[in-house]
N, C-alpha and C positions, 0 to 999 in steps of 0.2 A: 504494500500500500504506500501511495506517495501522500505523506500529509500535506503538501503542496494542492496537492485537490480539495482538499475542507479547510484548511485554515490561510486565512486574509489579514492584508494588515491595508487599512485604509485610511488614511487621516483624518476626514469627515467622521469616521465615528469611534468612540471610544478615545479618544485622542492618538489615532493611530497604534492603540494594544494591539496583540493580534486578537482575533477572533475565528466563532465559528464562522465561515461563509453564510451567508443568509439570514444571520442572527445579530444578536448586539450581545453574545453571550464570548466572556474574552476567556481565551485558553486560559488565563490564570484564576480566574473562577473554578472553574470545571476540575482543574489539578487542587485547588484549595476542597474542594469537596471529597473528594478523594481522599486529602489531606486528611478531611476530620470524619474519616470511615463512615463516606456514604459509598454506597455501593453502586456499580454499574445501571444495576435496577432502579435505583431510587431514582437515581441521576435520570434516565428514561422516562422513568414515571412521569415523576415532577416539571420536567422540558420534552414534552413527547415531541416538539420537531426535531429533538436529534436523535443521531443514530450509533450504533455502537461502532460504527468505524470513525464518525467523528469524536467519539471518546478517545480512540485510539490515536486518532490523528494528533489529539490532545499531549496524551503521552509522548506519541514518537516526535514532536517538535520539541518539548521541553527535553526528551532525551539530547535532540541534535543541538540545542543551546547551550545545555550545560558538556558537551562533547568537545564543544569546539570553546569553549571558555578558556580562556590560560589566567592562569594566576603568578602573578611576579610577588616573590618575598622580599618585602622591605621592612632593611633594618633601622632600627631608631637608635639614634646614639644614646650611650646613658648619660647622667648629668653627670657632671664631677664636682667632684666638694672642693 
């Protein structure tokens, strides 16, 4: 699955988040629900226009973000007395 097919990022809405396609519903919702162990079902339930690939889609982009993150260690000098 390409999550390029369900998730948009547009600057007219949400302030450019990304989002589901066709919603105003932002991948960081969706992943925060998850977060606080709702389940695939609920999540359904409760937003019946989406689909369980756009769940997915949800995941595999937050995986490809935090994938491609780099982290540089900076070090802080200590004070000296």
């Amino acid at each position: 699955m390409n999550w390029r097919e369900h998730i948009v990022i547009d600057p007219a809405v949400l302030t450019g988040k990304p989002i589901i396609k066709g919603t105003r519903l932002a991948v960081e919702f969706i992943i925060d629900l998850l977060a606080h162990d709702w389940t695939e079902s609920e999540i359904l339930l409760n937003y019946p226009g989406l689909t369980h690939e756009d769940i997915q889609a949800c995941l595999m982009y937050a995986s490809n973000l935090l994938r491609t993150e780099r982290v540089y260690p900076v070090e802080i000098p200590q004070e000296v007395d």
